[in-house]
N, C-alpha and C positions, 0 to 999 in steps of 0.2 A: 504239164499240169499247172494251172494258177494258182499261185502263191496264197497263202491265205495272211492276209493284210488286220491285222488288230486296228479296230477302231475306238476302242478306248483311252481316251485323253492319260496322256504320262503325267506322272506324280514329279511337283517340284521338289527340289531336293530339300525344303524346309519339309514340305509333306512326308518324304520317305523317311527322314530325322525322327518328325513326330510321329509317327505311326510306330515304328521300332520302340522309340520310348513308351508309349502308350501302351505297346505290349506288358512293357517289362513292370511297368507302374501297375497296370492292372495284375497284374498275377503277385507280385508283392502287397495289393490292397486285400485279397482273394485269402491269402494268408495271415495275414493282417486283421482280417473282421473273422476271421478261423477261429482265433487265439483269443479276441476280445468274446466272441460268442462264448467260448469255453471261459472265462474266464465269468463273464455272464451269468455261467448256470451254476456256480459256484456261491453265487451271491457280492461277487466284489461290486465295488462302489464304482462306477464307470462315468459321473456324472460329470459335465465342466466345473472350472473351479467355481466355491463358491465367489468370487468378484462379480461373475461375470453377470449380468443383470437376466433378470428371467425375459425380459424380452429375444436373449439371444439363446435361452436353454428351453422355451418352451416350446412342446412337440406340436405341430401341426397338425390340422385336423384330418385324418385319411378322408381321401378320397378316391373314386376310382378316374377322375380325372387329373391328378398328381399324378406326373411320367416320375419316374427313378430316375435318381442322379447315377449319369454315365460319365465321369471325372476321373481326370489326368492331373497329377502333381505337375505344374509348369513352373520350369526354373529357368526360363526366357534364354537359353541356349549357355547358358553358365553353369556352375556346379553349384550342391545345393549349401554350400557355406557361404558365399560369397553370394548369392542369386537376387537378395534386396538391392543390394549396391550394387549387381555388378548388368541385370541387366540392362538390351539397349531399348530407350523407348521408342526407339523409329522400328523395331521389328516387333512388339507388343500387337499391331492389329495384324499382319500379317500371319504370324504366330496363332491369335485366336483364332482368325477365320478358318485358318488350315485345322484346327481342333473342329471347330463348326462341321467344316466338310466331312469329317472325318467319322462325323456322329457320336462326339461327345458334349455334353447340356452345360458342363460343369468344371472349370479347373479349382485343383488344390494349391492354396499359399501358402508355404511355409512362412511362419512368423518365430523367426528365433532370439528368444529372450535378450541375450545380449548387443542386437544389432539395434535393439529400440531403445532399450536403457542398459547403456553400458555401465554407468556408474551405479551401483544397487545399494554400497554399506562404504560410508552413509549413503542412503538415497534419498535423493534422485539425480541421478544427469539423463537426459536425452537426446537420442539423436532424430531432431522434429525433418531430419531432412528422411529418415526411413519412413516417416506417418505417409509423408507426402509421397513418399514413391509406391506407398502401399493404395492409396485413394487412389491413383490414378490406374494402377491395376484393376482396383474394383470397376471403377469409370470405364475403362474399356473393354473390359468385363460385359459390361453394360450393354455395349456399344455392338459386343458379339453375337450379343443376345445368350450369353454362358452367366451361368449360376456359379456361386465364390465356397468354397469351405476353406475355414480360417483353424490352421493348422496351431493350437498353441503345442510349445512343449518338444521344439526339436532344438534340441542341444547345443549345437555346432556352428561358429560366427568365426568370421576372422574381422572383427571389427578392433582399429588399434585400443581402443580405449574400452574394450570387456575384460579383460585379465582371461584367466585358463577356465573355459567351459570346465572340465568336471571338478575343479576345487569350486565354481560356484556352484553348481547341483550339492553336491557335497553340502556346504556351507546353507544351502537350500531343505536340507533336511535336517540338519543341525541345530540352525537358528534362527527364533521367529522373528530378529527384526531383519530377514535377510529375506524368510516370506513374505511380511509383508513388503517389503520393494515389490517380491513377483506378484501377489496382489493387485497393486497400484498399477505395473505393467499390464496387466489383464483386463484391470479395470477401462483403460487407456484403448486398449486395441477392440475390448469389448464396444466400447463408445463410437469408435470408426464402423465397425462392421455393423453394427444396429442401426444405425442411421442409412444405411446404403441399399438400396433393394436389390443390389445386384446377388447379398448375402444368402446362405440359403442353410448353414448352420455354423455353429464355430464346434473344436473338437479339442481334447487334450491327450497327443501322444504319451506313451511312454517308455519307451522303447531306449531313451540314454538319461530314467529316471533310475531302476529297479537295481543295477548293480552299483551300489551304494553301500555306507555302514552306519548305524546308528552309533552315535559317538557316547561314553561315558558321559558327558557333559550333557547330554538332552534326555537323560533318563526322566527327568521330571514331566517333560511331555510326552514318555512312553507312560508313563502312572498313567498320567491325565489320560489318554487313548482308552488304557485296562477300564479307567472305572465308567468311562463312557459306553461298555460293553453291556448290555443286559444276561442278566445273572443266567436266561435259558439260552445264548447265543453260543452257536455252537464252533464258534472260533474258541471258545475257554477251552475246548477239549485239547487242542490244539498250539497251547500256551505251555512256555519251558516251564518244567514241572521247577527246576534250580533258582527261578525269577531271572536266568539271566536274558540280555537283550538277543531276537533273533537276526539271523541273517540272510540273505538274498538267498541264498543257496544250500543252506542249510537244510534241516527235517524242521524247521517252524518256518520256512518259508510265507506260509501264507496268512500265518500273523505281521509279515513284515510287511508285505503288501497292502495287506488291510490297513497299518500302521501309515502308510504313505498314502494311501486314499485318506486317512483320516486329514491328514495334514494340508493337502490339498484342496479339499473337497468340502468337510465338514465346517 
């Protein structure tokens, strides 16, 4: 009997790489727009920060000739704390086209606060060698013929000069002149990705925001939050009856949430 011969061209082993990853990306995004969806019918405030200019937050016009974004997180073969700095750019086009092949339109960049601006308080310091390694992503990006979403709001940098990611989240819901640094950060990446056609949304995780504590010292800005509330909104139901602040995890959870949308967003 003759052997029966596959003639299906073998996958390089960047393609088997990326295809496994792409698996896993995708059924994390799957759970991921799960969570924000629910989170959605809730009424929470899911918008990018206010920095970010409305040329990068405004929706596009449906059409039925708009394909869906089919998008892989790409951490250029590094892990995702280290992935600004640490990928190589001789494997960058290689890498998209195996995405291309693959039938995906779109890779996701994480952009993590402290690897662009380390220094926040006082701020500003920069590190203008991340801008540039982010532009050239976009650029070959470009080049794949792949669409960009601009991840803000992932936590985690091993950059020497950021100090301890969650004392700065921390200190990020604490204190506004520690906002505005991430602001100005926002404003900064917002500027890069608006300019670039290869962009195609920017987005705000939050996923190493929420387990967090409001500090006695910021109660002034939970006032300010309450009295921004309209008097029929139905988060009041849901406010400590004691006035005290709520928590991540607590039964007012979802005053706390609202509380950190406000802080972000509004």
């Amino acid at each position: 009997m003759t052997p029966v011969i596959s003639t299906r061209p073998r996958r390089t082993p960047i393609q088997r790489r990326l295809r496994r990853l792409a698996v896993v990306v995708l059924v994390g995004l799957a759970f991921a727009l799960g969570f924000l969806a629910g989170r959605l019918s809730q009424g929470a405030l899911l918008a990018p920060v206010a920095a970010l200019p409305a040329a990068t937050t405004a929706a596009a016009p449906v059409s039925p000739s708009v394909p869906p974004l089919v998008a892989a997180h790409y951490f250029g073969r590094q892990w995702p704390k280290n992935f600004i700095a640490g990928f190589r750019r001789a494997d960058v086009a290689e890498d998209f086209a195996a995405l291309r092949a693959e039938g995906f339109n779109t890779v996701v960049l994480l952009v993590a606060w402290g690897d662009f601006q380390p220094g926040y308080a006082p701020c500003c310091t920069w590190d203008e060698r991340a801008f540039e390694r982010l532009r050239f992503l976009l650029d070959r990006a470009q080049d794949a013929g792949l669409g960009v979403v601009v991840r803000l709001g992932y936590g985690w940098y091993f950059h020497p000069d950021g100090g301890d990611p969650l004392h700065r989240i921390h200190r990020l819901m604490n204190e506004a002149p520690v906002r505005q640094a991430f602001f100005a950060f926002s404003k900064r990446i917002a500027a890069v990705a608006a300019d670039h056609p290869a962009t195609r949304l920017t987005l705000l995780s939050w996923e190493d925001l929420w387990l967090r504590r409001i500090e006695p010292s910021a109660r002034g800005d939970y006032r300010e939050f309450l009295a921004s509330l309209a008097d029929d909104d139905p988060l009041r139901r849901e406010l400590p009856a004691d006035g005290s602040l709520p928590t991540a995890e607590g039964a007012h959870a979802a005053v706390f949430h609202r509380y950190w949308d406000w802080l972000l967003t509004d």
